[in-house]
ZATORKE-574683 format. One record per residue (C-alpha): z, y, x. Coordinates in steps of 0.05 Angstrom, whole numbers. Layout:
residues N
<r><up>Z</up><north>Y</north><east>X</east></r>
...
END
This chain:
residues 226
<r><up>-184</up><north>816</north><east>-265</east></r>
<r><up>-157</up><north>820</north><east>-327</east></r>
<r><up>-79</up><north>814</north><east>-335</east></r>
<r><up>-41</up><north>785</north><east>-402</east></r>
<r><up>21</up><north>816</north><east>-407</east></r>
<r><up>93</up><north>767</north><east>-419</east></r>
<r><up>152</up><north>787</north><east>-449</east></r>
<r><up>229</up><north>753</north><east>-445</east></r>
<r><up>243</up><north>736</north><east>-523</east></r>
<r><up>292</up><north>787</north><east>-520</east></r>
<r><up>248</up><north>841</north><east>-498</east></r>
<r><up>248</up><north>918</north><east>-528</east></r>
<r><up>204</up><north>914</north><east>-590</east></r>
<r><up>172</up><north>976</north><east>-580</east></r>
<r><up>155</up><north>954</north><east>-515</east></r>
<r><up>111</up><north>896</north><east>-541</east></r>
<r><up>77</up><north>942</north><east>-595</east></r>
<r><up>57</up><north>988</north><east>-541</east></r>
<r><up>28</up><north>929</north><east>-496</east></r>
<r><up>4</up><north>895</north><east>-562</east></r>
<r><up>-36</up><north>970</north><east>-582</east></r>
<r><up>-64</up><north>978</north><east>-521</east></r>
<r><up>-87</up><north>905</north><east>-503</east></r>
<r><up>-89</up><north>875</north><east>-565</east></r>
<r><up>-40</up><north>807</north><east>-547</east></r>
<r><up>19</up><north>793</north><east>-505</east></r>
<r><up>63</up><north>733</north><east>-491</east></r>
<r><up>142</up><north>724</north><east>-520</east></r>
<r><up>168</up><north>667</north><east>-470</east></r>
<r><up>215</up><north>615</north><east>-495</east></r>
<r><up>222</up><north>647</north><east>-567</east></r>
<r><up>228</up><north>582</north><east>-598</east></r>
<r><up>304</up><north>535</north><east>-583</east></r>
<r><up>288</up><north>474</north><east>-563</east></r>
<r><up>327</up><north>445</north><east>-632</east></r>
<r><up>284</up><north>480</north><east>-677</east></r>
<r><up>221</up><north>462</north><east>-641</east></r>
<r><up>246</up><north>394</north><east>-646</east></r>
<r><up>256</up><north>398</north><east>-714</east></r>
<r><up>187</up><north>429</north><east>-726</east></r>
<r><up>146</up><north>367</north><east>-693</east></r>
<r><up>191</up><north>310</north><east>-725</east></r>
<r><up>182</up><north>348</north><east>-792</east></r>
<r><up>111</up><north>356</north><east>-788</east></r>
<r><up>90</up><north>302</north><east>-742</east></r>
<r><up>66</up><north>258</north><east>-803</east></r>
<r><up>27</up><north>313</north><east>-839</east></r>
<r><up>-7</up><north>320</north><east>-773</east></r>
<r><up>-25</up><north>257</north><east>-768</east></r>
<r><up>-57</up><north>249</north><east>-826</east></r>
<r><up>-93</up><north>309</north><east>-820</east></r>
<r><up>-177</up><north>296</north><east>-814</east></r>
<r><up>-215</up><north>336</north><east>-758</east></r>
<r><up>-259</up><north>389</north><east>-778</east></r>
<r><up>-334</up><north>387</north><east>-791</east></r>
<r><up>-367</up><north>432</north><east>-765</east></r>
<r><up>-355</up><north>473</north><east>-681</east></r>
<r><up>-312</up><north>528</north><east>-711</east></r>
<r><up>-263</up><north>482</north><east>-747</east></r>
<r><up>-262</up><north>432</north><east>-694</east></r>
<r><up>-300</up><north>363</north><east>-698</east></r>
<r><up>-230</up><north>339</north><east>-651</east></r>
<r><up>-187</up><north>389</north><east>-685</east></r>
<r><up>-135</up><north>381</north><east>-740</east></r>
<r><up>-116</up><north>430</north><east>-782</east></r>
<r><up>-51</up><north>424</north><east>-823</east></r>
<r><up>-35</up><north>479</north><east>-878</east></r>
<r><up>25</up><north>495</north><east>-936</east></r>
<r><up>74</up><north>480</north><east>-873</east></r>
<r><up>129</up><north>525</north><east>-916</east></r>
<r><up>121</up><north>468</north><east>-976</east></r>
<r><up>129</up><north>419</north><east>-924</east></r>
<r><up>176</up><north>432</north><east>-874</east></r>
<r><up>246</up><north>455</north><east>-875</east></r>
<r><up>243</up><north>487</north><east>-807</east></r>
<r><up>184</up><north>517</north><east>-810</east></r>
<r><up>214</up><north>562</north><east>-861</east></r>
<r><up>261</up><north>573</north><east>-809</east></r>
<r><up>207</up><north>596</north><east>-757</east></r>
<r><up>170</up><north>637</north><east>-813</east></r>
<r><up>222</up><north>676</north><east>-819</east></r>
<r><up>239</up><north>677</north><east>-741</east></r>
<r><up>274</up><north>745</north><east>-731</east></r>
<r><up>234</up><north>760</north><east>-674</east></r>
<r><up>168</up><north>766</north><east>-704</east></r>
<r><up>175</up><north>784</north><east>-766</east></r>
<r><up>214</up><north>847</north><east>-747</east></r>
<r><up>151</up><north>862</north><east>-708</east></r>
<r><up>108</up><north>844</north><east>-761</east></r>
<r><up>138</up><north>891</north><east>-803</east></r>
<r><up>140</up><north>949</north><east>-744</east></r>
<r><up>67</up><north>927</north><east>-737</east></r>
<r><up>53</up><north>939</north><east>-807</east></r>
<r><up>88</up><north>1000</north><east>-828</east></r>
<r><up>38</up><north>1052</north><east>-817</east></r>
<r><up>2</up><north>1019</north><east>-885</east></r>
<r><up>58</up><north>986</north><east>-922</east></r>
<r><up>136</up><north>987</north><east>-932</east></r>
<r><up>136</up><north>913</north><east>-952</east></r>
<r><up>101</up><north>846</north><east>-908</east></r>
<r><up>76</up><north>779</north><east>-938</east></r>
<r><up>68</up><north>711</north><east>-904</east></r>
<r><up>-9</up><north>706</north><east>-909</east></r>
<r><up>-25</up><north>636</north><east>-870</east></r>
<r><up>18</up><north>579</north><east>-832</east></r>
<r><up>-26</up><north>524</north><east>-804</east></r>
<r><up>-10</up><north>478</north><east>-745</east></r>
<r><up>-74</up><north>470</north><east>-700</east></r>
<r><up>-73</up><north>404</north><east>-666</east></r>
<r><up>-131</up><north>404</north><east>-609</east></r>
<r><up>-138</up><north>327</north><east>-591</east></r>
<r><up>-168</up><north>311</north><east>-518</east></r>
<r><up>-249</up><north>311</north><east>-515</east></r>
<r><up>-248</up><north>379</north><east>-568</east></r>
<r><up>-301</up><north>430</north><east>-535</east></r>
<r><up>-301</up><north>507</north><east>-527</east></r>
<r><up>-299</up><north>544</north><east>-591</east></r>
<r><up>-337</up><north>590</north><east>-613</east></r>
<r><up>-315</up><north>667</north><east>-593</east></r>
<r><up>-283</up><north>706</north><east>-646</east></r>
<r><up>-247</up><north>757</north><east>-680</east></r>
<r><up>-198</up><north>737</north><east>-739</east></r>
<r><up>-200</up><north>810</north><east>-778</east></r>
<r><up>-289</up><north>771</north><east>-790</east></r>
<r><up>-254</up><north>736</north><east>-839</east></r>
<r><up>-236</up><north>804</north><east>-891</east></r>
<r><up>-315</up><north>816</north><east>-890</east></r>
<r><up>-325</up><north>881</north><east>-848</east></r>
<r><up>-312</up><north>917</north><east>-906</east></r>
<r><up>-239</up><north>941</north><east>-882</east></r>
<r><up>-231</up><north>1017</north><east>-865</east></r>
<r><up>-223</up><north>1013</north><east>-785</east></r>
<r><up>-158</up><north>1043</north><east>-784</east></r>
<r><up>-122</up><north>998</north><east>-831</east></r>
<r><up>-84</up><north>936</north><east>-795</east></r>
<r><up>-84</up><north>885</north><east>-856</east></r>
<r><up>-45</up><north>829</north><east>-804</east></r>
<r><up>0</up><north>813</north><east>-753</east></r>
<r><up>-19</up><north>752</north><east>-728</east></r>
<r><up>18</up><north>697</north><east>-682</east></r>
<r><up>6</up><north>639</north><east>-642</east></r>
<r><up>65</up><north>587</north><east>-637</east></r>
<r><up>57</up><north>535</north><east>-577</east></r>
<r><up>85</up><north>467</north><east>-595</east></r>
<r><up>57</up><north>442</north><east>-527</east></r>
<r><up>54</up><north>466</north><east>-461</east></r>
<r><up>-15</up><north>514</north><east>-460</east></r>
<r><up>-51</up><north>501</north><east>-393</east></r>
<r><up>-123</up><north>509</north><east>-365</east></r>
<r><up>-130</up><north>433</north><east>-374</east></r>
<r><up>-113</up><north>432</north><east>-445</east></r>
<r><up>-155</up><north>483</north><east>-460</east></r>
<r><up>-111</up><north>544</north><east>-465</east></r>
<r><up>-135</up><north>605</north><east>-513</east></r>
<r><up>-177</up><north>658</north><east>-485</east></r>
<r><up>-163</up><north>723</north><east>-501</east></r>
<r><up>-210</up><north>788</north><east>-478</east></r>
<r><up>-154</up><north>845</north><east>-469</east></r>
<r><up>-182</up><north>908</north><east>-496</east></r>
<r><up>-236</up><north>880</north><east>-536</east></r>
<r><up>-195</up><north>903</north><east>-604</east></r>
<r><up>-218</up><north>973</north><east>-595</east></r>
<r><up>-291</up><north>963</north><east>-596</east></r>
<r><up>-292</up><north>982</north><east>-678</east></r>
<r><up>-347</up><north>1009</north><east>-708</east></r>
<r><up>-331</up><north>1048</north><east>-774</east></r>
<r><up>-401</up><north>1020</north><east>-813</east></r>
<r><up>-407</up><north>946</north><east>-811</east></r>
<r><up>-441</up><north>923</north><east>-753</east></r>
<r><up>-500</up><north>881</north><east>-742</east></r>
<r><up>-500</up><north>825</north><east>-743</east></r>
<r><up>-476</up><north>793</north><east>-666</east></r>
<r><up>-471</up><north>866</north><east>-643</east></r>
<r><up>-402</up><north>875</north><east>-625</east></r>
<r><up>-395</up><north>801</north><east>-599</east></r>
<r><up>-444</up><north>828</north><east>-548</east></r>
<r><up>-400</up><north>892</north><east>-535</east></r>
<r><up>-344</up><north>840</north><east>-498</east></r>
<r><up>-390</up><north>798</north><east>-455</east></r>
<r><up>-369</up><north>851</north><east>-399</east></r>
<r><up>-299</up><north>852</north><east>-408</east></r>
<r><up>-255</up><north>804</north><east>-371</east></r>
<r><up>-220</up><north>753</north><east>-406</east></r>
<r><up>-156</up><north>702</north><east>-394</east></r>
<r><up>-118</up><north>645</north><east>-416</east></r>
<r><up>-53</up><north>640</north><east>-453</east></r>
<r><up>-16</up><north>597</north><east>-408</east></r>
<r><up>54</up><north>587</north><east>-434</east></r>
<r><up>109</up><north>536</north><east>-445</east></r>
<r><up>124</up><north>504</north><east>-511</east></r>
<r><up>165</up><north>554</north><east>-556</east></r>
<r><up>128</up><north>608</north><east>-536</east></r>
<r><up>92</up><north>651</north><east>-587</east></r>
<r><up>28</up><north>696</north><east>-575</east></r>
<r><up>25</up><north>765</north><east>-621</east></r>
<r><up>-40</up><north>785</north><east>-620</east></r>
<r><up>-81</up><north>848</north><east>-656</east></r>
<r><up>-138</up><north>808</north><east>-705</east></r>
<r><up>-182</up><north>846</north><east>-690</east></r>
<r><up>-187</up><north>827</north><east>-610</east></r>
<r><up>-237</up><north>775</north><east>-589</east></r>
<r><up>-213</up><north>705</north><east>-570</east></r>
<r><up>-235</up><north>621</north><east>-572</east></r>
<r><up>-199</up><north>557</north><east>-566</east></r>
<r><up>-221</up><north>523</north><east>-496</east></r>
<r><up>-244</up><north>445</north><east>-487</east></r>
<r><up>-185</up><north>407</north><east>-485</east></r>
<r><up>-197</up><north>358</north><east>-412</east></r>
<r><up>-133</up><north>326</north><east>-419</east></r>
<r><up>-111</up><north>261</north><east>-455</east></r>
<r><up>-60</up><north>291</north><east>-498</east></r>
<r><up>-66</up><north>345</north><east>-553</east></r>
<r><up>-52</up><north>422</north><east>-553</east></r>
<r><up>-19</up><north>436</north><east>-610</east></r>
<r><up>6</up><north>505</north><east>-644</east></r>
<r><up>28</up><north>539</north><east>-711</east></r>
<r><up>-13</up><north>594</north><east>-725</east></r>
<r><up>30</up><north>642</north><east>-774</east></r>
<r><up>1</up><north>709</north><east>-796</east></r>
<r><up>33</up><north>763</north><east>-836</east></r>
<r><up>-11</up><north>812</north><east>-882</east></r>
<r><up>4</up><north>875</north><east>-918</east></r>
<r><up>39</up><north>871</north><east>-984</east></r>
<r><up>5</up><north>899</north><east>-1043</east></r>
<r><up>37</up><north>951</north><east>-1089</east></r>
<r><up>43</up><north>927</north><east>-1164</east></r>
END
């Protein structure tokens, strides 16, 4: 069975890279105070709001999706620049760059009745065209609710990172490389953050509840030279 690996917020860094490199995610429990997260939801509670679902299964036909949360929020900025992860970001990143950019912040707002998503991998959305051994992200996965099996927790397949091809792959192909490995769910408590690799494979799951699952997705990308 396959095992997702949970760290205290004040874990070794280079104890979560090595996790993070060999599985491809891990779990930092209780990174988030409970003022800040606070702070966060009142802040962005109305952007949320009046946020419309997406259109189409990938997006979310029950899923909101909130963006610019730095222009909007005070303490986001706060938990953008959350000493935590972006000192892994940057330990992450260093093997291609000496310098990080914020690359995305969105809150993801799964409302009850939202179905599985489609299975993924986030580095799809730089085109294949990527050499293999560059790591253009860190990415991270902020939980502003409780993540259960009810609400429709994130799967994750551990491992699946490492299936890389260096020519771009048909089309499908290395979706149907993971079927075989075992996957789990990101169970944590609110103000808990997943790191994860972009390349490994992973889906939003149907929401059964009568509340929303809602997180801040923040990623962190290489920094060009000028």
């Amino acid at each position: 069975m396959a095992a997702l690996v949970y760290f205290d917020a004040d874990a070794d860094n280079e104890e979560i890279l090595e996790v993070l490199r060999e599985d491809g995610a891990c779990v930092l429990v209780d990174v988030m105070d409970e003022n800040l997260k606070s702070r966060v939801n009142d802040e962005l509670q109305p952007f949320i709001e009046a946020t419309p679902h997406g259109r189409d299964d990938f997006t979310g036909r029950l899923t909101g999706r909130t963006g610019a949360l730095v222009a909007r929020s005070e303490a986001s900025r706060e938990l953008v620049m959350h000493s935590t992860v972006t000192d892994l970001a940057r330990q992450f990143l260093e093997p291609y760059t000496d310098k990080i950019q914020l690359h995305l912040t969105q809150i993801i707002n799964i409302q009850p009745g939202q179905g599985v998503q489609p299975r993924h991998r986030d580095r799809l959305a730089w085109g294949g065209y990527l050499p293999s051994d560059i790591e253009p992200q860190f990415n991270t996965m902020w939980a502003l609710t409780d993540f259960t099996e009810e609400n429709g927790a994130t799967e994750v397949w551990p491992g699946s990172h490492l299936t890389v091809d260096e020519r771009k792959p048909e089309r499908g192909e290395l979706e149907n490389r993971v079927v075989n490995l075992p996957s789990i769910r990101t169970l944590m408590p609110a103000g808990s953050v997943v790191v994860r690799d972009l390349r490994c494979w992973h889906r939003g799951m149907a929401n059964h509840t009568t509340i929303q699952r809602v997180m801040i997705a923040q990623v962190y990308s290489l920094k060009p030279s000028l």
